[in-house]
N, C-alpha and C positions, 0 to 999 in steps of 0.2 A: 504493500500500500504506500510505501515511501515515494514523496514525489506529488501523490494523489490529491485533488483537491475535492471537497464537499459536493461539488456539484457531478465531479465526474465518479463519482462512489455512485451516486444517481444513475449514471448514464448506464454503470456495469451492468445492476441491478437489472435496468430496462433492457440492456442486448441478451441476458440472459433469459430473461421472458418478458417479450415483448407487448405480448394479452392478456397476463394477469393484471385483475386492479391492483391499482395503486390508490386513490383516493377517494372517496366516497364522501357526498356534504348531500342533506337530505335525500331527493329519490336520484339524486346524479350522482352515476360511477364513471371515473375515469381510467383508463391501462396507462400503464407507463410507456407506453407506444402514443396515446394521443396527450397524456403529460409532457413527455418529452418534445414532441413536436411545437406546444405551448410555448416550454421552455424556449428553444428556440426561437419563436416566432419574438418574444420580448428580447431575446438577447441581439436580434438581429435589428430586433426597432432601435433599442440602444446605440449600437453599429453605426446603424444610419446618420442618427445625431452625432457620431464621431465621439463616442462613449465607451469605448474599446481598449482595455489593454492598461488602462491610463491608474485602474485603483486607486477613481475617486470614492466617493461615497455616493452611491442612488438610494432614495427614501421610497418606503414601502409603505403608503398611506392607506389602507384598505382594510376591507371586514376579513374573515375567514371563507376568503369564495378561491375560483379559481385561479384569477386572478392574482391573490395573494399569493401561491405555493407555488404556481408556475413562476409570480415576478421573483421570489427570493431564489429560484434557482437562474433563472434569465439574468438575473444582476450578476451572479458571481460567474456563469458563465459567457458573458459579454468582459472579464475581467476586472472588474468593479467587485466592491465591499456591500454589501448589502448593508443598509440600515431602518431597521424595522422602527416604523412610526405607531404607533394604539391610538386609533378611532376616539377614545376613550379618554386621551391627556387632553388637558382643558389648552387653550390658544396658547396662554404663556409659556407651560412647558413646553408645548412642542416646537414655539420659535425658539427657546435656551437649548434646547438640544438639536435644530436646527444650523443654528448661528452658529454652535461650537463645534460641528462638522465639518469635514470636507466635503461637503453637497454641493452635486453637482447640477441634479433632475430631482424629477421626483415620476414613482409612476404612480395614480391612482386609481382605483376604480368609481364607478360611476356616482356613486353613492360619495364617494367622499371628494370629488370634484371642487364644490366649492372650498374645501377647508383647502383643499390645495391650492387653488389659484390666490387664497387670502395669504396664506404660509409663504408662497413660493414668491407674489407680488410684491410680500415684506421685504422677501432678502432680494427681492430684485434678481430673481432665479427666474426659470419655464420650468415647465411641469407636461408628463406623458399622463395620458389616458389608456390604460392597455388591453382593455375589454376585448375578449373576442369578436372581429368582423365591425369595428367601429370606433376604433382608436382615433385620436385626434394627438395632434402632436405640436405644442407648442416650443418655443425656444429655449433651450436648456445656458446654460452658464460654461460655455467652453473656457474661460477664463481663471476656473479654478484650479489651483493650482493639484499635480496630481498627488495620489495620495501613496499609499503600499499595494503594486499589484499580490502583494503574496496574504495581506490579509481577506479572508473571507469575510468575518461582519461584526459590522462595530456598534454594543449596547451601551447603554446609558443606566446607572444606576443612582441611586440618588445618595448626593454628597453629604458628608458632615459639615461642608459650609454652608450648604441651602443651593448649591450648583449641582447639579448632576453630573456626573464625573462619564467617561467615556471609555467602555473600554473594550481595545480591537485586538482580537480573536484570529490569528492566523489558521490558513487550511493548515499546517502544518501542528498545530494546537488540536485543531478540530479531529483528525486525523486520528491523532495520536491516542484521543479521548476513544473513538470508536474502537482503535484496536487496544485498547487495555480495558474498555466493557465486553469484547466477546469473549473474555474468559471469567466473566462475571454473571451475564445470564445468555444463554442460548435461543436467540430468534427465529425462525423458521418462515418460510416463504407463506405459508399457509396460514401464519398469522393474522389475528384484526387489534389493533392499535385503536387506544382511543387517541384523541385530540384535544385536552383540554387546555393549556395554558394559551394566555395570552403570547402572540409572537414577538414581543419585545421581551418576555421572560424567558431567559435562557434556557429554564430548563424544554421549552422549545423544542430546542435545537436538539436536545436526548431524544424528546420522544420522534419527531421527525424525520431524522436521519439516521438511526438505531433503527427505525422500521424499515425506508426506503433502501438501506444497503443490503439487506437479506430480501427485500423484493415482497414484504410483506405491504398489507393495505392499510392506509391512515381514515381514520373516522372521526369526523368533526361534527359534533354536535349542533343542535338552534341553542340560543340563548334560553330557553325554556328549559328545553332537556340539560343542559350543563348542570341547573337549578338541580333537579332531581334526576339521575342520571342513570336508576334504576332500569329501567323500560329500553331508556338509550343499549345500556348494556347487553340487556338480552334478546330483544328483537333482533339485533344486528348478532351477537353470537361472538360478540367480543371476547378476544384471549386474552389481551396483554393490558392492563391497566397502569396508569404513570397522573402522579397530581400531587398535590401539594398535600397532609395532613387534616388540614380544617374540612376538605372536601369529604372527607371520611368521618370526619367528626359530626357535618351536618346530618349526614346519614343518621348515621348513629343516635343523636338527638334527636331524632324522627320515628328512629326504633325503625332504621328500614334495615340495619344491619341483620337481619333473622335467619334461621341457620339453614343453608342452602340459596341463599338471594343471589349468588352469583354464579350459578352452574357451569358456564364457560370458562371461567377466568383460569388461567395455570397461570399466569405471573404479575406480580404488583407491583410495583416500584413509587416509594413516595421518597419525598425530597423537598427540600426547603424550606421546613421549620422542621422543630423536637416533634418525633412521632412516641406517644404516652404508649408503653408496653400494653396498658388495660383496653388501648384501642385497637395495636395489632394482635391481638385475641379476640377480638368481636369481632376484627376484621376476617380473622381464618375463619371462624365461627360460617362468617356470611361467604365467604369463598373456598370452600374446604379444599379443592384440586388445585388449590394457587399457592407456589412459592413466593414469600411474600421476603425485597429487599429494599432495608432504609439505605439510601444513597444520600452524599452529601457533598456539597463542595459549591466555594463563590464561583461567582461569574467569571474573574481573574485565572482561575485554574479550570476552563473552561467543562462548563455544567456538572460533571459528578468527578470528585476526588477519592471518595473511600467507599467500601459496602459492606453493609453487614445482613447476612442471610440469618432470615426470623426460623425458627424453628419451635409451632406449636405444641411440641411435645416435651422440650426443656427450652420455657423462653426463658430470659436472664432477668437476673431478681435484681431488677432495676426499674425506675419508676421512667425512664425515657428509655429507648430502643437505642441499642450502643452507636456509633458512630461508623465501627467496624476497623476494618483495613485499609491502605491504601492501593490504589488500584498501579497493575503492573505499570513500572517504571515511574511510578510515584515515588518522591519521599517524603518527609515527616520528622519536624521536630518541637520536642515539645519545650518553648522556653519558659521555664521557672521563674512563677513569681515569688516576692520575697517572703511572703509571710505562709506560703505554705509548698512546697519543695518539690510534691507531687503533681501539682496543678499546674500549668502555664499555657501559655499563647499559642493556638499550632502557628506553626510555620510550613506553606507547600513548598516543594521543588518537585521541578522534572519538565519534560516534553508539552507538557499540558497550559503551564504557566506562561502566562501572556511577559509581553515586554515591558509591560508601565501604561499607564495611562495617559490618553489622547492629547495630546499639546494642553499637559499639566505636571510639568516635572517636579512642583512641591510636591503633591501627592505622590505623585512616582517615588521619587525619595521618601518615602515616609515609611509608603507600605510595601515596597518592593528594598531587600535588603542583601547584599554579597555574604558570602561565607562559602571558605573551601571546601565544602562538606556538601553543599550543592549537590544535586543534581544531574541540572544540566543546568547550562551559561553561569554558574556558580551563581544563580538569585536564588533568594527563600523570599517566596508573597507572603507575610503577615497577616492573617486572616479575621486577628482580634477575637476570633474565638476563644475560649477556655475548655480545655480537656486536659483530660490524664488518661495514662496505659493500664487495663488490665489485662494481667494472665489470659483470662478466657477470652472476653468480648471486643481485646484492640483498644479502641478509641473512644473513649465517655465524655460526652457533651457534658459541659459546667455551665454554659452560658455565655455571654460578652462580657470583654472587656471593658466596653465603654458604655454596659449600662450601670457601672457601679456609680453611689451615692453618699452623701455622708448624711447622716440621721441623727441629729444628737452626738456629733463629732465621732460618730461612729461610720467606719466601710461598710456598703452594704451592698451586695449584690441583688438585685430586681431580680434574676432567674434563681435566685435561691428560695425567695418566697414565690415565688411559681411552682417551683417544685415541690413545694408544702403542699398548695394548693390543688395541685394534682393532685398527693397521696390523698386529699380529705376529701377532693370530688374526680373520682376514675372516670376516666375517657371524657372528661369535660376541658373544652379549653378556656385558658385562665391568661389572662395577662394584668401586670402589676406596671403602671405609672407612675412617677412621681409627680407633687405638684408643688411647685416654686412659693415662697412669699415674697415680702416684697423684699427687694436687693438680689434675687436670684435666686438664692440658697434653699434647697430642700427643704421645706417644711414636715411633709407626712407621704405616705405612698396612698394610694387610692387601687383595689383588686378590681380584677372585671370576673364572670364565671357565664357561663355560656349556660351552662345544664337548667334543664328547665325546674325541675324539683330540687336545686340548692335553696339551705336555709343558709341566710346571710349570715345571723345570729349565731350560729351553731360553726358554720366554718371559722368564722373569728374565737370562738371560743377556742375550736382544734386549734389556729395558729397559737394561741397565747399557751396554750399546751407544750407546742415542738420549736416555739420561736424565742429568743431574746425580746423582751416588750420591746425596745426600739426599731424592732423589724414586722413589730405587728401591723399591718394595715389600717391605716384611718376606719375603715370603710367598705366593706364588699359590694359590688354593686350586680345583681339578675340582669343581664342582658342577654335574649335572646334572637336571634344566632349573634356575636361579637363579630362587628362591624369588618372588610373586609378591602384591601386594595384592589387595582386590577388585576392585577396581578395572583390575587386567591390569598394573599397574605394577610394575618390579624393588622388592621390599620390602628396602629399605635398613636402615632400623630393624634386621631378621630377622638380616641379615648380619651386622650391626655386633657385636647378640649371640653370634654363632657368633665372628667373631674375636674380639671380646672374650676368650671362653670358650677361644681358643685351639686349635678344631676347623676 
């Protein structure tokens, strides 16, 4: 595969079966014979505007239609970065991570049209229409300057200044990532994939191209069905399921988790927040025929860095699902904080870890750091996470580094009292806030709890039980489902304003 780029992993796929589907969005299926032709046809519109070769950045303004899955292969195979825009970010964001681009076009479909020509008029850019049989093609920005033809595509993640920070993902990353997942879970041509993340969230890119290189079929849901995704599942005969944690939790809070719900399924893979062990048991519970693996890893170390395979018959007597291993030609190191020896920062290296971030070299120095011990190019990306090693389970999620607080001049980690939280309500998810007084300084934290029959009452009692009073929560607050990014993530942000506000 060395050498290989993302798109052309695609192409293999399609010359080896040319008539199997590949994608499937409501009652339209398409082969990887008329996708690839797709492909094409966008990468050639590209061409035309002299968009070729050059590795600027082309934006992907569009819903989840065809359009979308044929442009992000048509951008990177016209030689271009693809850069995934969400329907979804309000005008501000999407000019800040417009502006901070190398954008050169943009393609949209027809539906998102106006947001593009308002976006694209701003930066004084043209913008592609790429619909099939009726494209329109306005003037693109050959002026900009070019960017990496060897990166594939470049996200946006949001900064700890209030900037969205940039960060580009070479084929030679991407690459890397697929062949150290095939020795992690085994996919098969015969496969059906669900579709759920948004295409600006990286994990994306796993489910996507994880299916499309074994030449299995992607399935994208309506916005409806994502909601309860039940019925999505089994009409279609779905195999392979991929989403975030909370996705699983709504379920569950629904009580749709019941034993046998998912009769298809042989493999799971969640990612991108703490999976609560009490959920990957209800989860085999609802999927008995499914290997069920927590994957984890930033965006930086492109989509999944470690795995840990569940096993319902001796899970680990831990209140989160381990972290696992790191995935071949990973490394791993854990640095030591001071006050407890065992615990520290991971650190990635290897093949998978990007170069730094987008024309932002503070941050590049901050969190991307040398050491002999590397790797590869002697970097370790600082992930800010916290973990320790064990014997059995690898890699144990502690929580962030930078949600600690001081409470009464005391350290206090935010995911330590989550994970109280946890123990007192199973399979519910829980997030803990803080909220400022005046001059800045933590006053008190404020809990959130998802489960619909928590006693407020009654879990603060539990904390004042397993907690230091200084870590006890102001406040529990019943909210049902706990609010939610685009992304499928707990919106923290959301909550902090609600305690803030005192609701």
């Amino acid at each position: 595969m060395n050498g290989l780029t993302l798109d052309a992993c695609f192409d293999e796929a399609a010359a080896r079966a040319p008539e199997r589907p590949a994608l499937c969005i409501g009652a339209s299926v398409w082969t990887y014979a008329e996708l690839q032709r797709e492909k094409e046809r966008i990468a050639d519109l590209l061409r035309r505007r002299q968009l070729d070769g050059a590795g600027r950045a082309v934006g992907l303004l569009c819903e989840k239609n065809l359009t979308a899955f044929a442009g992000l292969l048509g951008i990177m195979a016209s030689g271009n970065t693809y850069l995934p825009l969400s329907p979804r970010l309000p005008d501000q964001r999407l000019f800040q991570v417009a502006s901070d681009s190398p954008l050169t076009g943009l393609i949209a479909d027809r539906a998102s049209t106006p947001r593009a020509a308002a976006l694209m008029g701003r930066l004084g850019h043209g913008f592609v229409i790429a619909e099939p049989g009726g494209e329109v093609v306005v003037d693109t920005a050959p002026g900009v300057a070019p960017g990496d033809p060897a990166q594939a595509y470049l996200l946006y993640t949001s900064g700890s200044t209030g900037a969205p920070k940039g960060v580009a993902v070479s084929h030679a990353n991407a690459v890397a990532f697929l062949q150290a997942m095939a020795s992690v879970v085994h996919v098969v041509t015969k496969d059906r994939f669900t579709q759920f993340c948004e295409l600006a969230f990286d994990f994306s890119i796993g489910e996507i191209f994880l299916c499309w290189q074994a030449g299995a079929c992607l399935y994208v849901p309506s916005f409806a069905e994502l909601m309860l995704p039940v019925n999505f599942v089994n009409r279609h005969g779905l195999t392979v399921w991929c989403s975030v944690p909370t996705v699983a939790s709504n379920l569950h809070r629904l009580r749709a988790l019941r034993r046998g719900t998912f009769p298809s399924l042989r493999l799971s893979m969640f990612c991108g927040e703490a999976l609560p062990t009490r959920l990957a048991q209800a989860w085999q519970t609802a999927a008995p025929a499914c290997a069920l693996v927590n994957l984890y890893g930033p965006t930086e170390a492109t989509v999944f860095a470690t795995a840990y395979h569940f096993d319902p018959d001796q899970p680990p007597d831990t209140d989160i699902v381990p972290l696992g291993e790191p995935l071949q030609g990973m490394g791993v190191r854990i640095a030591a904080q001071s006050d407890d020896p065992a615990v520290g920062e991971l650190l990635l290296s290897g093949p998978q870890v990007v170069a730094g971030y987008w024309r932002n070299p503070g941050a590049t120095a901050t969190a991307f750091v040398r050491g002999a011990d590397a790797v590869a190019d002697g970097i370790w990306y600082r992930t800010g996470d916290l973990v320790s090693r064990d014997a059995r389970y690898g890699l144990l999620f502690h929580g962030r580094c930078d949600d600690q607080v001081k409470l009464r001049g005391r350290r206090v980690q935010l995911a330590e009292i989550e994970c109280v939280l946890r123990q007192l309500a199973p399979g519910a998810m829980v997030a803990v806030v803080p909220v400022s007084a005046e001059g800045g300084a933590c006053d008190h934290v404020v809990a959130f709890c998802s489960a619909a029959d928590c006693d407020p009452q009654a879990l603060l009692a539990g904390c004042r039980a397993l907690l230091p009073d200084y870590m006890v929560p102001d406040r529990i607050v019943r909210m049902e489902p706990l609010p939610l990014t685009h992304n499928g993530k707990i919106d923290y942000g959301h909550l902090s304003r609600q305690a803030a506000a005192g609701r």
